[in-house]
Each structure stands twice: as structure tokens, then as C-alpha cells.
C-alpha positions in Angstrom: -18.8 40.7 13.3 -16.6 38.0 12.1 -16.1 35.1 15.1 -12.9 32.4 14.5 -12.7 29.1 16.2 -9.6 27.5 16.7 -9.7 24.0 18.2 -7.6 20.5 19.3 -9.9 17.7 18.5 -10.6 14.9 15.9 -13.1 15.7 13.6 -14.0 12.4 11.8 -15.2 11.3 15.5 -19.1 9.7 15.4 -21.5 10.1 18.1 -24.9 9.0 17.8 -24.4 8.9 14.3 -23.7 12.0 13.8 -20.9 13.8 13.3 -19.4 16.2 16.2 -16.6 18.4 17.2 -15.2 17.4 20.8 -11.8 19.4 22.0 -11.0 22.3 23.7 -11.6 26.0 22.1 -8.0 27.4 21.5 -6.6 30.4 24.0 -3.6 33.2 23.9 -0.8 31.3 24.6 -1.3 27.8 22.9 1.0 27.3 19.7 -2.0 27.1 17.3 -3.9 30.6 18.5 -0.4 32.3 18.3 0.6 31.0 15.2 -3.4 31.6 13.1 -5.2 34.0 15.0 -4.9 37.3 13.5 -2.5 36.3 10.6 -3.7 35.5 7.2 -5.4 32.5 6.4 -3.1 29.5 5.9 -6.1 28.3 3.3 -8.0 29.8 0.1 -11.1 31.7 0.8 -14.4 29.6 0.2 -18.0 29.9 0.4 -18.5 26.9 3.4 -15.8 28.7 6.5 -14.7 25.5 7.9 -11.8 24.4 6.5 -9.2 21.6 7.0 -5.6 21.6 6.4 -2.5 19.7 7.5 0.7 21.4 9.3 3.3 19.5 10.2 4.5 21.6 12.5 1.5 20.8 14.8 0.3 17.0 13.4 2.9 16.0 15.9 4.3 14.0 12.9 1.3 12.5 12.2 1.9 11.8 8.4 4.9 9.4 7.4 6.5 8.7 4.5 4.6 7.0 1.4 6.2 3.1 1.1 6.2 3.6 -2.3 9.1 5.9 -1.6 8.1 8.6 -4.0 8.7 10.9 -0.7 5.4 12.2 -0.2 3.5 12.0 2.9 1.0 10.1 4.1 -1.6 10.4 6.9 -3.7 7.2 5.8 -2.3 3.5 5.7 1.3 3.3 4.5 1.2 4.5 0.9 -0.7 7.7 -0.8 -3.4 6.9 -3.0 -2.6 4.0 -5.5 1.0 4.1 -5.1 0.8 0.5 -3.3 0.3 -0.5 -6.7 3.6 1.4 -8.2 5.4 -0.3 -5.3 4.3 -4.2 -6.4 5.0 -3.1 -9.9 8.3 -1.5 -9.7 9.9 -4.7 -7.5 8.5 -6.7 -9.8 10.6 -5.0 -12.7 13.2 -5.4 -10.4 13.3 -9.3 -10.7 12.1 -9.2 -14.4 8.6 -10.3 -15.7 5.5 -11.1 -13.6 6.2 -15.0 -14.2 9.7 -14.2 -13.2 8.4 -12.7 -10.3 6.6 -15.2 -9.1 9.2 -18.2 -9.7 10.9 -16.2 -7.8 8.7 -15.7 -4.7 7.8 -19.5 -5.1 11.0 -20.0 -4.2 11.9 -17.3 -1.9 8.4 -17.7 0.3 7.2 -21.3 -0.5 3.6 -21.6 0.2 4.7 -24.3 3.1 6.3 -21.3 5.3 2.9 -18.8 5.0 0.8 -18.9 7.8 
């Protein structure tokens, strides 16, 4: 007999140092059931059942944009993996070299107005 939990709740939560699964269990009638129970699995088949995935229908827009603004989304910080780095890199081409860059910022930003 197969047995499916659906349920609302953060999983990265810590208690007691250790790690546990606080929310509701998932009825007839909420979005989530409706949408996953009894259709296929939104997710590839894998030896450990619990899986994660994202939807935005239900994240409730949790992801944004990257910054970088390659268009992908992002549900941690303001830019996916490494792409703060193609950001700094791609408005410094923008001004010329990295010495170019930084005369540039020098004068833009003096030191004096940084707090």
C-alpha cells in the first residue's frame, strides 16, 4: 500500500538541531491536493520518495528575477549561482577596462561620500 504526503510548510526549518517538517497535511479541496494527488508525478522516480521541486504557480512568487538579467529565476539572494560575477564583469565592459572602471567609479562614488 503506497501512502502520499502532501504538505504546506518550510522544510530547511531547525529544531533542536535537527531537522523537522512542521505544516499542515494537505486535504480535498486545497490547490496543491487537487492539482498532485492522483496525477503523475511532477518529478523523476528515485530511490529516496521525498522529493522537492519548485512551482510557481504555488511559491506565491517566491523566486525573482536573477540581477544579472540573464532571466532566470532565483529563490536565493538576488542572482543565481555565480552570475553576480557576470553582472560586475559585463558593466565593467561597459565603461571599458578594469582601470577604466575604476577611474571611473573614483569619480562617480569618491570614497568621501561612502559611508
Amino acid at each position: 500500500m503506497e501512502r502520499t504526503t502532501i504538505y504546506s510548510g518550510n522544510p530547511e526549518e531547525k529544531r533542536d538541531d535537527r531537522y523537522t517538517i512542521h505544516g499542515r497535511i494537505l486535504s480535498k479541496g486545497h490547490p496543491v491536493f487537487d492539482k498532485y494527488v492522483g496525477h503523475p508525478s511532477p518529478v523523476s522516480a528515485a530511490r529516496n520518495p521525498v522529493r522537492y521541486f519548485e512551482d510557481a504557480e504555488f511559491d506565491d512568487n517566491a523566486g525573482r528575477l536573477c540581477r544579472c538579467g540573464c532571466g532566470e529565476m532565483t529563490t536565493r539572494g538576488d542572482f543565481v549561482s555565480g552570475h553576480d560575477q557576470k553582472a560586475i564583469h559585463e558593466r565593467i565592459a561597459r565603461i571599458g577596462t578594469v582601470a577604466e572602471f575604476l577611474d571611473w567609479i573614483d569619480i562617480v562614488r569618491p570614497a568621501s561620500l561612502r559611508s
